[in-house]
N, C-alpha and C positions, 0 to 999 in steps of 0.2 A: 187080248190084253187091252188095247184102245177102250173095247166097248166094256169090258168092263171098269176101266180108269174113265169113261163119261159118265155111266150109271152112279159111281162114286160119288163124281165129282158134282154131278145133278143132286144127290140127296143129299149131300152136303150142303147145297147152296138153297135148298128147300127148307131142311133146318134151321137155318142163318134166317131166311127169311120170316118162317112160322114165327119165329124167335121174337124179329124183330118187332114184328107186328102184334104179338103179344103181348107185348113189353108196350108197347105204346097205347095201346087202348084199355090198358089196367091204371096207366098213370094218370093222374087227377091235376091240373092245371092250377097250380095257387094264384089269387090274384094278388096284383103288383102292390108292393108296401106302400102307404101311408108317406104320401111328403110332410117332411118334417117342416114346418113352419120357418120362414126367414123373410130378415126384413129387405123388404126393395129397396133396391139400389139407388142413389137420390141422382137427379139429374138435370141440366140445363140446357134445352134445345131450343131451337129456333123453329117457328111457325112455318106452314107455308106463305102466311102472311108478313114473316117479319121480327115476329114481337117473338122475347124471349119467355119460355116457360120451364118452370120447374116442376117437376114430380111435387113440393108440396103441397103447390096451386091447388094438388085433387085432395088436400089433406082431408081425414075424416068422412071422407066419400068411397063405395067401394069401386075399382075400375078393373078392366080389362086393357094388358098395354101387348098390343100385339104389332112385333117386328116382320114388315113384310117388303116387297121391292114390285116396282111396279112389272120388270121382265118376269117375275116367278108365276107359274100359270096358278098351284093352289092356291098363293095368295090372292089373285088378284077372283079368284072362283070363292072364295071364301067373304069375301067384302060386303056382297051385298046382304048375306045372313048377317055381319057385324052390324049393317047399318038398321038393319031389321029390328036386331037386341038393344041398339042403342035407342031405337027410334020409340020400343016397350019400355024398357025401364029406365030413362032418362030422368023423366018425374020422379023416380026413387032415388034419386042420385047417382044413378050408374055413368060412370066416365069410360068410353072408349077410345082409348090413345092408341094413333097408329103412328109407330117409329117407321119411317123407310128406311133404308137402308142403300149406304151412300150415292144417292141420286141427287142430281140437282133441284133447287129449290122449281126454277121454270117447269120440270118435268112431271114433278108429284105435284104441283098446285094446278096444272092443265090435265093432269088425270083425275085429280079429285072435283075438282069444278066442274069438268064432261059428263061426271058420273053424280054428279049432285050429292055426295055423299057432304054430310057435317061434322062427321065424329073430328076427334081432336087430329090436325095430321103435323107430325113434325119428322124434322130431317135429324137423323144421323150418319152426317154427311162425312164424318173420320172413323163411325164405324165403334166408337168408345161407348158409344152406352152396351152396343151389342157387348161389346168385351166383358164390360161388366154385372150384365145379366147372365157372360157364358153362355149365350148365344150361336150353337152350331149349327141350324141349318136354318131357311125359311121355310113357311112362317112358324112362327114360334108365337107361343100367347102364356100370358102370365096373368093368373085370376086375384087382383090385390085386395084384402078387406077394407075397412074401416078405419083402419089401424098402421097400413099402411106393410103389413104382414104377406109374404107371399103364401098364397094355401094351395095353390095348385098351377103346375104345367104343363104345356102341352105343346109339343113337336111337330109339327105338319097342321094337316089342313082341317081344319076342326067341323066337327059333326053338330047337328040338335044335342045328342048327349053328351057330348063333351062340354057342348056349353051350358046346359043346364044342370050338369055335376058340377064343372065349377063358379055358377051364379050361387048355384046351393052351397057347397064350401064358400065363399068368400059373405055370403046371406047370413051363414051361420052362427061367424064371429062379427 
């Protein structure tokens, strides 16, 4: 009775399996919908220098405003490709704003200066702008056109292709 309550219970779970695994390699992966267009959020931050900045300073220009903190390891693995893309298409207009995120101003202007990076660096130092970008984890980058339109985001630690899908959406418009 055992062996044959195993035998059962083995082709049971051979079925369930065949099953599963059929079922999953028949199914076709859709790609992820189309962000829908929204304008950025306007904003007033403080330099590492000092001097206050607003979001429309970059008016008419397309930017990349990517939230990142100096402890987070993708963000700070991801910096030198930003200053790269800044360093390409700067002459086009291209603005790279780095929001930190609640660090002191001593902190990010001694990591940005070590690192000889120039893109744009400002403090969110109460953490508000992230609020209202909805801002859940670092780093985070938001690709802004011309217009001042957001056309594309992205979560985590950005690739060649992520940055060159959204240089091309934000190119676009």
């Amino acid at each position: 009775m055992t062996r044959l309550f195993a035998k059962v219970a083995l082709s049971a779970a051979l079925a369930v399996c065949l099953l599963l695994s059929s079922s999953c390699q028949t199914q076709e992966m859709a790609p992820p919908p189309l962000e829908k267009p929204k304008p950025a959020p306007a904003f007033t931050l403080s330099s590492i220098k000092g001097k206050s900045v607003t979001l429309a300073s970059f008016a008419g220009k397309p930017a990349m405003i990517n939230f990142w903190a100096t402890w987070c390891a993708p963000c700070i693995k991801e910096l030198p490709e930003l200053e790269r893309i800044y360093g390409m298409y700067k002459d086009r207009g291209l603005s790279v704003i780095l929001v930190n995120q609640q660090e002191t101003a001593e902190v990010v202007r001694k990591y940005i200066e070590d690192h000889g990076y120039t893109m744009t660096a400002l403090l969110d130092e109460k953490g508000q702008t992230a609020e209202k970008y909805q801002v859940f984890g670092l780093p985070t980058t938001f690709f802004v056109d011309k217009k001042g339109m957001i056309r594309k985001t992205h979560m985590g630690e950005l690739t060649s292709e992520i940055i060159t899908d959204g240089l091309a959406a934000i190119e676009a418009h």
